[in-house]
N, C-alpha and C positions, 0 to 999 in steps of 0.2 A: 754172242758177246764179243764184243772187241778189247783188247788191253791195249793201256797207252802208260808209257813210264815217262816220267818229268822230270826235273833236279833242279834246283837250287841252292841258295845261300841258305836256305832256310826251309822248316816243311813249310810256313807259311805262305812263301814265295812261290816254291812250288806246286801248292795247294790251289794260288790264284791262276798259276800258270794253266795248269788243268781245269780250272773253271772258265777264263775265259775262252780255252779252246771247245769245252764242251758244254760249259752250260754247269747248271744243277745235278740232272739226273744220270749221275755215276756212283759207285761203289766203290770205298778205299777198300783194296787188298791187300797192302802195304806198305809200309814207312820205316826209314832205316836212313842211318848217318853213314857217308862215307867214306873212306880211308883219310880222301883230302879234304875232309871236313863238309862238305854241302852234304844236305841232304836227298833223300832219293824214293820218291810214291809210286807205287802203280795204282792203277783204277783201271774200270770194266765197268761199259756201256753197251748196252743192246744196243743191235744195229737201229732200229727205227728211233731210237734217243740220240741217235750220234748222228743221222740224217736230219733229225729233227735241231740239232743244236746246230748244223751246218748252215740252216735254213734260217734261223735266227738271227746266225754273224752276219750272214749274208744283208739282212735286211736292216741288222743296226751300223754294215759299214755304211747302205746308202741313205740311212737317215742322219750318220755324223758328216756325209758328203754334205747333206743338207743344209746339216747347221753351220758349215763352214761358211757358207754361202751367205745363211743371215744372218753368221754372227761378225760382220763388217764392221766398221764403226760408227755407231751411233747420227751422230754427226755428219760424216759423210750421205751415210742417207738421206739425212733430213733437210740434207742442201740441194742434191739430188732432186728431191720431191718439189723442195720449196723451184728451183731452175727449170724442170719440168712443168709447173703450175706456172710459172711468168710467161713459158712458151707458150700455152696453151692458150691464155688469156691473151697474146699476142695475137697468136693465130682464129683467134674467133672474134676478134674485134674486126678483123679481117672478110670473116667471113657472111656473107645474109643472112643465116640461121644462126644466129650465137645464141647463146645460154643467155638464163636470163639473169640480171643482175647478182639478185639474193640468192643463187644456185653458186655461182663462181664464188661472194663474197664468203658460202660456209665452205666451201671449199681450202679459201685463204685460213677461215680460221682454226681450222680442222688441222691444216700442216701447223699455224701456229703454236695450237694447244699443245700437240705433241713436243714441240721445240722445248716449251715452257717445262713437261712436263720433265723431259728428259736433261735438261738443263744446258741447250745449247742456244746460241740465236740462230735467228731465223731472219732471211734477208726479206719476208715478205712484212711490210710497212701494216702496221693494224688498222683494224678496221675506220673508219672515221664515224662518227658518232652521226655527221652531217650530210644530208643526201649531196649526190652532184647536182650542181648546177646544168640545168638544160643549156643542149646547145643552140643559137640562133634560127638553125634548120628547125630543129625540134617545133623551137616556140613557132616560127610560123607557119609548119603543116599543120599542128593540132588545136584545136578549137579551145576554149576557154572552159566549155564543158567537160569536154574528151579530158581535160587536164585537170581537173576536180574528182573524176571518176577514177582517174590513174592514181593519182593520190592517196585518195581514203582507200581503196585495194590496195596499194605501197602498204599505210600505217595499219590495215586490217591484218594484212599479211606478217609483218612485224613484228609488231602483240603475239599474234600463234607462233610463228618462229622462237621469240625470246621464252615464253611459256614454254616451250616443247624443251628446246634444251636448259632450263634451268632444271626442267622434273626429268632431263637424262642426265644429268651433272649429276644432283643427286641419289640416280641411281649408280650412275658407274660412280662414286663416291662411294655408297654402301657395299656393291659388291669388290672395290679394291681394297676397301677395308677389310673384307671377311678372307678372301684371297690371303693379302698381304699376313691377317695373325695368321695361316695355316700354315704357308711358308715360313713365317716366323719360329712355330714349333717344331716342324719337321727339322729346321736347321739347328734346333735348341737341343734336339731328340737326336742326329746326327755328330754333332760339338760332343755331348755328353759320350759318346760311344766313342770318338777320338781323343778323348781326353784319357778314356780307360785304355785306350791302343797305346797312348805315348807313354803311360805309367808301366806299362809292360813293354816296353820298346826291346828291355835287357831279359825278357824272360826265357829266350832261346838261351843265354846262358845261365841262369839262374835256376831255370826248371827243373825237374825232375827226368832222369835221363837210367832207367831201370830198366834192363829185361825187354830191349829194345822197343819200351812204350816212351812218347814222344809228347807232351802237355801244349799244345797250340797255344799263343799267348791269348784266343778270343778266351779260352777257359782258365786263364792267370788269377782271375777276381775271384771265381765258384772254389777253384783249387785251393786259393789262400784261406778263404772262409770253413772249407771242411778241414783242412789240418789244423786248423787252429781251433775247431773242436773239442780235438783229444781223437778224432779217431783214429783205430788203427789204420797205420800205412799199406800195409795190406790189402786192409778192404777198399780204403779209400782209391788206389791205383788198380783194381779189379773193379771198381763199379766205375772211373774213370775211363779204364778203357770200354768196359761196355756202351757208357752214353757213347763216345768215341765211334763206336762203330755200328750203333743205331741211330744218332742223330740225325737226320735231314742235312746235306749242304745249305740249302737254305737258308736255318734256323741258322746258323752258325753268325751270321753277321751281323744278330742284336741280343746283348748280354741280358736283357730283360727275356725274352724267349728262352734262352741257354740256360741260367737260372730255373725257370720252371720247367721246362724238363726236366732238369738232374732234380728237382723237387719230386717231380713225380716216378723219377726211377727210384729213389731214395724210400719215398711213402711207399712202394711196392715190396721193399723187402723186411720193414716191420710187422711185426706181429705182434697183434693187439687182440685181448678177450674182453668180450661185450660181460655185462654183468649179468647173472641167473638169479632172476627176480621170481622166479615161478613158483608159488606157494604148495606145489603139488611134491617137494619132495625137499629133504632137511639139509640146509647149507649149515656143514663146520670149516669153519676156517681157523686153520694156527700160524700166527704170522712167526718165523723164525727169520735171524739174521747176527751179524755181530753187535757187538754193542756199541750202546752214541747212537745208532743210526733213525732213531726214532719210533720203536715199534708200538710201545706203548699208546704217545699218544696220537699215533697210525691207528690204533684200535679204538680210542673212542672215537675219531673222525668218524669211521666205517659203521658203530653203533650207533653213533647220533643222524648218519645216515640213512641207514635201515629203520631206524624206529619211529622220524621222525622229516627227513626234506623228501620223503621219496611218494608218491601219490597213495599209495599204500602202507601203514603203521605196519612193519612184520613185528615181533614179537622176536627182542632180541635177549641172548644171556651171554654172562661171560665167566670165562673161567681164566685163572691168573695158573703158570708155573713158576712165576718169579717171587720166589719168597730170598735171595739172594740180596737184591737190589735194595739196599736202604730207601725207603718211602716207595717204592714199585704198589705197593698192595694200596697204599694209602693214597696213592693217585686215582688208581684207579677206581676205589672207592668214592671216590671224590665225585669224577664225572657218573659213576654209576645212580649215585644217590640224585644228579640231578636230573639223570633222565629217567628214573624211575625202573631200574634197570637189574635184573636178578644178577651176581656175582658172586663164584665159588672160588678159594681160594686150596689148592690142592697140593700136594708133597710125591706122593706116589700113583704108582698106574694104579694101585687098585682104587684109592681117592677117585683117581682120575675118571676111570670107567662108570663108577657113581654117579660123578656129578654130571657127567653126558647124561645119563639115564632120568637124572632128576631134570634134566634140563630141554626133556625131551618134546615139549610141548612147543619151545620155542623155533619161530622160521628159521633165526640164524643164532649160531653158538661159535661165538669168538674165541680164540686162547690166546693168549697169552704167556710168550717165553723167556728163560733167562738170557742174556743176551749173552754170543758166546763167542769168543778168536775161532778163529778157521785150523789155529793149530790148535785148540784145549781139544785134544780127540777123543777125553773122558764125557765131558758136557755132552760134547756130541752123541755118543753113547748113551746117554739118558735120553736125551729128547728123541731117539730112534727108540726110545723101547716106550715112550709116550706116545707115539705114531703109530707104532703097532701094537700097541695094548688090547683092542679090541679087534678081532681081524673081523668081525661083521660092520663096522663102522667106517665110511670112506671120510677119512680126511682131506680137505684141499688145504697144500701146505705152499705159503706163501713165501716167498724169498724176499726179505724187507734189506735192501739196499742204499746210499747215500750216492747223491747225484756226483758228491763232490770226489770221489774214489777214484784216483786213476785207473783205464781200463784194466792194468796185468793186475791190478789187485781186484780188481770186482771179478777177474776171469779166476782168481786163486776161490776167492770166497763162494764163488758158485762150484767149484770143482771140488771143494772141501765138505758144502752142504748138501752135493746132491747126492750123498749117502739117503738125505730121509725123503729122496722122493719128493722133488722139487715138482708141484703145478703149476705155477706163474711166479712174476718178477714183481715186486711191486718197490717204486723210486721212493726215496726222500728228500727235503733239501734242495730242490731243485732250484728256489729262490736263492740259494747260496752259494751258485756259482754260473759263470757264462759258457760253459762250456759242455756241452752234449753227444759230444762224439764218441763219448765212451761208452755212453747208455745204450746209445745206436749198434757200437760196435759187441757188444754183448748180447742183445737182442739177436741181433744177426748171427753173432756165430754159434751159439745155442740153441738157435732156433728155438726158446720158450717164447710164449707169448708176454705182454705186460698187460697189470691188471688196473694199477690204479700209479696215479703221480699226486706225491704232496710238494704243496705249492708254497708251505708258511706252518707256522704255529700255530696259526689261528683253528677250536674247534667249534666247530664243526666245516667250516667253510672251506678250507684251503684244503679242497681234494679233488682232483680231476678224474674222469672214469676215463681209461689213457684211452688213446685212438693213436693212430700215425700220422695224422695230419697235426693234433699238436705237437708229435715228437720233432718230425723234420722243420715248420715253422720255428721251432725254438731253436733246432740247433742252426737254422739257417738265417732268423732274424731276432732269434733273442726269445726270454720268455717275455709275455703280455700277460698281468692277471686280471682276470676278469674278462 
């Protein structure tokens, strides 16, 4: 391996400086601001990468030699060409073996076209629509016939000539058409990537300058979009510098690439549970959480699920703790009678252990709790002596959250609940706000999985069985329902 250090006004300057000496295929090893203000990279490149990038400059300085050469002007050339073709035809009028007519005349029009095309004139006089007139000589070596024959071959020849380039007009017409949109986009797709360069022009001072991590302005757009999440800063400048120092130099120079990437670093650090549809053994679920956040009718979403959109009807019951809740029971009642649906309403564990037992037939048995502060440590205290009521009976107890929660409070409310033995995360409300960073940053640093996301009020519809694909989609382009 070789090391090369660089410096500039900027890492970004410096960044180009080391690509164009080497190419793509190097390794930042580090970045750092200097006393006198520029900044300062190292990178490391294998030798056959740095012989190879050698071999590259080499062969792009003698193709910009190239371009120098025919990028003259326009014009100038084409006067060139047109002085060179008046010589020519000089010189073979000259000659015993000249060209024959209709050879020189596509000749003339050929330097013309291009004149036309490119918008300059052209000193060669157009075609004349009328043959020449013969000369004296002419008419008296050749017979009256010979001059009939030379004729209809002139106008046979003609017709084919005019046919031939009218059907290449139209092709080289189609394909400068197809030509011209390509470049059209590419330059439309290059504009749009310099317009996000100039909007970050200020982002070396505006960025984020922590813990000697450095935010390039190509990643100013992704950067603005994940803080304005809600995520933590933390995470967000820890999975920043990881893309950082896994991304490709390559990829770096189109925000559309850059983008999905940190997409796909972001999908790798959620953790998401598939649903247990398996009839072979007793799903209880207790959704607990504070209150407001929706648990209730979180639980008929999940029963009109199970009983009813899923390819198999399971056999669901539900059991209520909330007898606290002004109308709680009578909600619940409500959707239970429409889906046809057994419902116990219980006070104590010993109720409690009961109505599991009565409810034993069913695939899935819901509960339902009083909704409780993170600080009431009494509540708390019952719904943990509900949880272990039965030590033969495995509860999965659900942590029922609100999307709209700043993260330090959704980090307090998990730290307060996971007294009762937290197994999954499950959101609420997510239609009720734009901002998912906090969801994300929770998930991650608990490392529990999510189990379900509600999307709306609506029941039974508005419930996703969560995945990571729609979590970073959402916080990276918004929720979509449906």
């Amino acid at each position: 391996m070789k090391l090369f250090t660089y410096a500039g006004e900027s890492s970004t300057l410096a960044l180009a400086q080391a690509k164009k000496e080497l190419g793509d295929e190097f390794s930042i090893i580090s970045q750092k601001k200097l006393s006198d203000g520029t900044y300062e990279i190292s990178v490391a490149i294998s030798e056959e990468d740095l012989k190879e990038a050698k071999t590259k400059a080499e062969q792009e300085k003698q193709k910009n030699d190239s371009l120098v050469t025919k990028n003259n002007n326009i014009a100038d050339r084409l006067e060139l060409i047109a002085q060179k073709e008046i010589e020519r035809k000089r010189i073979a009028q000259n000659l015993q073996n000249t060209l024959p007519e209709d050879v020189s005349l596509q000749l003339s029009d050929a330097v013309r076209q291009i004149s036309q095309i490119a918008g300059v004139a052209s000193k060669i006089p157009p075609k004349s629509p009328y043959p020449k007139p013969l000369t004296q000589a002419t008419k008296e070596s050749d017979s009256a016939k010979n001059l009939d024959a030379e004729k209809n071959e002139k106008a046979k020849k003609s017709q084919n000539n005019k046919e031939s380039q009218t059907e290449n007009k139209k092709k080289d017409s189609s394909l400068s058409e197809i030509n011209d949109l390509r470049l059209i986009r590419g330059e439309i797709d290059r504009l749009n990537d310099k317009l996000k360069l100039i909007q970050n022009m200020f982002w070396e001072e505006r960025g984020p300058k922590r813990d000697g991590l450095i935010i390039p302005h190509e990643f100013a757009e992704i950067y603005r979009i994940t803080k304005a999440s809600g995520m933590a800063k933390e995470h967000l400048e820890k999975i920043m510098q990881l893309t950082l120092e896994l991304m490709p130099i390559k990829m770096r120079e189109n925000s559309v690439l850059i983008k999905r990437y940190f997409r796909e670093v972001l999908r790798k650090m959620v953790y998401a549970r598939a649903e247990n549809l398996s009839s072979n053994s007793k799903n209880i679920m207790m959704l607990v959480g504070p209150t407001g956040v929706g648990k209730t009718t979180t639980l008929a979403k999940l029963a009109a699920r199970y009983s009813r959109l899923l390819n198999k009807n399971y056999k669901v019951g539900i059991i209520t703790l909330d007898t606290y809740r002004i109308g709680a029971v009578d909600q619940l009642m409500f959707y239970a009678k429409k889906m046809k649906l057994s419902i116990d309403t219980v006070v104590d564990t010993e109720e409690f252990v009961n109505a599991l037992d009565s409810l034993k037939y069913c695939d899935y048995i819901l509960i339902d709790t009083v909704g409780s502060s993170q600080h009431d440590r009494a509540k708390l205290e019952s719904l943990k002596s509900f949880v272990n009521a039965d030590p033969n009976t495995k509860i999965d107890v659900s942590l029922v959250m609100s999307a709209t929660t700043k993260y330090e409070d959704l980090k307090d409310i998990y730290h307060t609940f996971s007294t009762l033995g937290i197994d999954t995360l499950l959101f609420t409300k997510l239609d009720e706000t734009h901002s998912y960073g906090n969801i994300f940053s929770l998930i991650y640093e608990t490392k529990k999985p999510v189990s379900y996301f509600s999307v709306g009020q609506e029941v039974p519809n508005d419930l996703n069985v969560a995945t990571s694909d729609f979590l970073i989609d959402c916080l990276l382009d918004g929720l979509i329902k449906g």
